[in-house]
C-alpha positions as CSV (number, residue, x, y, z in Angstrom):
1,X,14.5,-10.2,-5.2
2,X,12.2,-7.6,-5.9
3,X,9.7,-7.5,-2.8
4,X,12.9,-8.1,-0.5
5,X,13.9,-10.7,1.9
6,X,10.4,-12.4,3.3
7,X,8.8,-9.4,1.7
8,X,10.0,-6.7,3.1
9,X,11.1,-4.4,0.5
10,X,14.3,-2.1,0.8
11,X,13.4,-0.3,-2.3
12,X,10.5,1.7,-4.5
13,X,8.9,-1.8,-4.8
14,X,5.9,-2.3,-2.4
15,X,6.9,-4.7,0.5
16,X,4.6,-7.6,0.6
17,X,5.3,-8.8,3.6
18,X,1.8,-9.1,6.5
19,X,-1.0,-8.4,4.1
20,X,-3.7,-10.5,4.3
21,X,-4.1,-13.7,2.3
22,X,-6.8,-12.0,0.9
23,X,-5.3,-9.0,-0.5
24,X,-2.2,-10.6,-1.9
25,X,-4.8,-13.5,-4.0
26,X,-7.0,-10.4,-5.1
27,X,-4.3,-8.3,-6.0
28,X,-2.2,-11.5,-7.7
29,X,-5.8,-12.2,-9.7
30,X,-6.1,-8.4,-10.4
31,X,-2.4,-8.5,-11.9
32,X,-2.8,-11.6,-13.6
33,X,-6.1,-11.2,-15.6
34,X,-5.4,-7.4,-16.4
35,X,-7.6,-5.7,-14.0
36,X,-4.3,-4.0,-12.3
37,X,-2.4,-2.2,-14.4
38,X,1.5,-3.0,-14.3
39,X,4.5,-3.3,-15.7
40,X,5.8,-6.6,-15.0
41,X,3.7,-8.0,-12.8
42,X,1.3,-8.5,-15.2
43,X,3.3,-10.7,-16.7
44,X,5.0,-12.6,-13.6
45,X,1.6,-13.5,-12.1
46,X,0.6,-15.1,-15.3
47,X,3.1,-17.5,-14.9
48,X,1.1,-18.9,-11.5
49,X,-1.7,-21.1,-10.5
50,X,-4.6,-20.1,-8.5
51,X,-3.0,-22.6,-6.1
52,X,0.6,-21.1,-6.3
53,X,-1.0,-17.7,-5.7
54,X,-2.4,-18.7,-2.2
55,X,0.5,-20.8,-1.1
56,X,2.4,-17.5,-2.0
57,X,0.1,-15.6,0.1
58,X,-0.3,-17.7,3.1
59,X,3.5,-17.6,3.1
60,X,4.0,-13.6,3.1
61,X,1.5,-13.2,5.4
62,X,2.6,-15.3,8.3
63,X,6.0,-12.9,7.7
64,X,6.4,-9.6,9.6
65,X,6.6,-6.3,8.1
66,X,9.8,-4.5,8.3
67,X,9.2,-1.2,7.8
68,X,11.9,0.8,5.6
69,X,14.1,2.9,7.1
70,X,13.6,6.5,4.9
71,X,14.0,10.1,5.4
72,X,11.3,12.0,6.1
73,X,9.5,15.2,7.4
74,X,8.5,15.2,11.3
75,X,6.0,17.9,11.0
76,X,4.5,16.3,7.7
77,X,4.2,13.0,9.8
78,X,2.6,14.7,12.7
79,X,0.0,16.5,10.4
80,X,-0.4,12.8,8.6
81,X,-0.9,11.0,11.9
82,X,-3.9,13.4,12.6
83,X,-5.5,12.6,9.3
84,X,-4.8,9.2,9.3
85,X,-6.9,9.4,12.6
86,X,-9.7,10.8,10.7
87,X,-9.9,9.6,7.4
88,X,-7.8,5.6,7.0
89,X,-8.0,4.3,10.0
90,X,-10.7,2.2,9.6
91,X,-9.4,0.6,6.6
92,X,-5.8,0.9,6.9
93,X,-6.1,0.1,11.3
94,X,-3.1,0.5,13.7
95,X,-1.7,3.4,12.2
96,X,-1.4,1.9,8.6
97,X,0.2,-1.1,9.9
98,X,-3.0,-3.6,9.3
99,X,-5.9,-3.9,7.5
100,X,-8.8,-6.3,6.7
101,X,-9.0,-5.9,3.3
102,X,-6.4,-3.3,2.5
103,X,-2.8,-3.2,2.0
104,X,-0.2,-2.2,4.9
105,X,0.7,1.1,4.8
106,X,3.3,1.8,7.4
107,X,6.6,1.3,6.4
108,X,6.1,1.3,2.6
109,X,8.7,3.1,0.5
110,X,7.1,6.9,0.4
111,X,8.2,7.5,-3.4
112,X,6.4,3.9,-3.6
113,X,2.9,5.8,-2.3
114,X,3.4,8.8,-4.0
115,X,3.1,6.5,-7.4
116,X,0.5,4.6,-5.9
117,X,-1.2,8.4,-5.3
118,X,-0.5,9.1,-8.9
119,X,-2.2,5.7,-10.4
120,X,-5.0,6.4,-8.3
121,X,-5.6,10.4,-9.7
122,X,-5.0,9.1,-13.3
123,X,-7.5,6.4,-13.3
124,X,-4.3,4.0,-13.9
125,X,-4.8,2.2,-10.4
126,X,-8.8,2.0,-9.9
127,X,-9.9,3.2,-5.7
128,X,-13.1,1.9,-4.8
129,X,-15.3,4.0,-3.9
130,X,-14.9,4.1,0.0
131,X,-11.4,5.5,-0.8
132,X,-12.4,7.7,-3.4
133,X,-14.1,9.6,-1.1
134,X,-11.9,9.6,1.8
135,X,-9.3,10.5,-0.7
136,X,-11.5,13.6,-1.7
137,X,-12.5,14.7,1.7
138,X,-8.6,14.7,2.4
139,X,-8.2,16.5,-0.1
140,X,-10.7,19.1,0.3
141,X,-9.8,19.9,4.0
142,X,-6.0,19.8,3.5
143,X,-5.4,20.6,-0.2
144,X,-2.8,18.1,-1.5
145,X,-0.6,18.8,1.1
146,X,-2.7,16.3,3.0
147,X,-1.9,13.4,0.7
148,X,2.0,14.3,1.0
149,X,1.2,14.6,4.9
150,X,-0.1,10.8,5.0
151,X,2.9,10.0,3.0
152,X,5.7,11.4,5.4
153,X,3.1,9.9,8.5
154,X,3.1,6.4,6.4
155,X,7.2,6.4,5.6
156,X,7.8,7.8,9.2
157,X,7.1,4.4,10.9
158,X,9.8,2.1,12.1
């Protein structure tokens, strides 16, 4: 109910959908022994096995990603397309839309990624280092502007 049908949120709740079995057992572990902050998901992933966790990931990763349809700014988007180019696209690959390690991008709810944004700035959410610096250099060459750039680029995919 929360993540959407298959994972694919239609809401401020992350879709889950096409992320790695990797990233959904880390982030499931993270949630469930603290690491993560969170409201309730702290609590739901508490309520799973190691086991469970992976069957849950194995399942939402062989789903697509369906990004959400949102309103946002075509000139933002155009100006986060070029620093997604620069600075995530080696983590976050194919325009946001896969990753190794990392979560999908493209798509996600933007207000979702603005929070996510937040977390990150207020030590809430923990960035490893790799994207602490990215996150700086962004920030540096484009002021803040440059995160809500990436934001509009990330929500502008269909």
């Amino acid at each position: 109910a929360c993540h959407g049908y298959n994972g694919s949120s239609v809401g401020i709740i992350p879709s889950i959908a096409g992320n790695t079995v990797d990233y959904f057992v880390d982030t499931m572990e993270a949630f469930k022994s603290g690491e993560r902050k969170s409201t309730v998901m702290g609590r739901v992933a508490k309520g799973y096995t190691s086991e469970e966790i992976k069957k849950m990931a194995e399942f939402f990763a062989s789903k697509p990603s369906v990004p959400m349809t949102q309103q946002f700014d075509s000139a933002k988007a155009a100006l986060g397309a070029k620093i997604h180019k620069e600075s995530c696209n080696k983590c976050h690959e194919d325009g946001g839309k896969s990753g190794e390690e990392d979560p999908i991008l493209a798509g996600q709810s933007m207000l979702y990624l603005k929070y996510s944004m937040a977390d990150f700035k207020n030590k809430d959410r923990e960035a490893d280092k790799k994207m602490s610096k990215k996150v700086k250099g962004v920030i540096e060459k484009h002021g803040r502007e440059g995160l809500d750039a990436l934001i509009h680029y990330y929500g502008s995919h269909k």
